[in-house]
C-alpha positions, -999 to 999 in steps of 0.1 A, spaced: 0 0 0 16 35 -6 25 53 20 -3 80 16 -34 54 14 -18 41 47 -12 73 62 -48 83 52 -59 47 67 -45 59 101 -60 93 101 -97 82 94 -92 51 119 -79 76 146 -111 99 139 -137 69 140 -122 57 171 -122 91 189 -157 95 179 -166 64 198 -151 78 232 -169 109 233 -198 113 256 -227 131 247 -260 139 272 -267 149 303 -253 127 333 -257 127 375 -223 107 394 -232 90 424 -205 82 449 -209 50 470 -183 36 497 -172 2 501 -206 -8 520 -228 5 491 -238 37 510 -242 73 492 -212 98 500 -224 130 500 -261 120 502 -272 159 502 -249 171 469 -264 157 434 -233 160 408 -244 164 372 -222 168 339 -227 173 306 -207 154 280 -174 143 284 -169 169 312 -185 136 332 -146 128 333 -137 161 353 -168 153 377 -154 119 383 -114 130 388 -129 159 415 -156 129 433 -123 103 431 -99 128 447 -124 132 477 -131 95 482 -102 77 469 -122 39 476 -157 51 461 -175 32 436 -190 60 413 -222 54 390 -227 73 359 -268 74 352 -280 89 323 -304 114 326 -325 105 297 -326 71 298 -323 67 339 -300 37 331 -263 35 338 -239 40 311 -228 11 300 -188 17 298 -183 42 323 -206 29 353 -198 12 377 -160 32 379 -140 24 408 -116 54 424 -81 38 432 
């Protein structure tokens, strides 16, 4: 293959594959500790897009061993690849 196609192969694989990891709605974070218990019981944390991945850094930093679930807010359901996240 010349080097161009393959060059152009790359490019247009890099762009479908960054397409797939970016989020798009409207999202709440839940933190949960080790027992299953709501941190923060009084704060609801929302994000919108990908900035779900600035939420989660912030709720990680404060509980270092929480469990965090990503609901959508338009479906209700859990996001399939970024819920359940755990905070190491």
């Amino acid at each position: 293959m010349p080097q161009s196609l393959t060059l152009a192969a790359l490019l247009i694989g890099s762009a479908l594959l960054s397409g797939c990891l970016t989020m798009s709605g409207n999202y709440e974070i839940q933190p949960y500790d080790q027992t299953g218990k709501r941190l923060d019981p009084n704060i609801v944390w929302y994000a919108e897009g990908r900035h779900v991945y600035t939420v989660r850094n912030a709720l990680c930093m404060s509980h270092p061993d929480a469990t965090l679930i990503t609901i959508d807010l338009e479906t209700g359901e859990q996001h399939p690849s970024e819920s359940p996240h755990r905070c190491r």
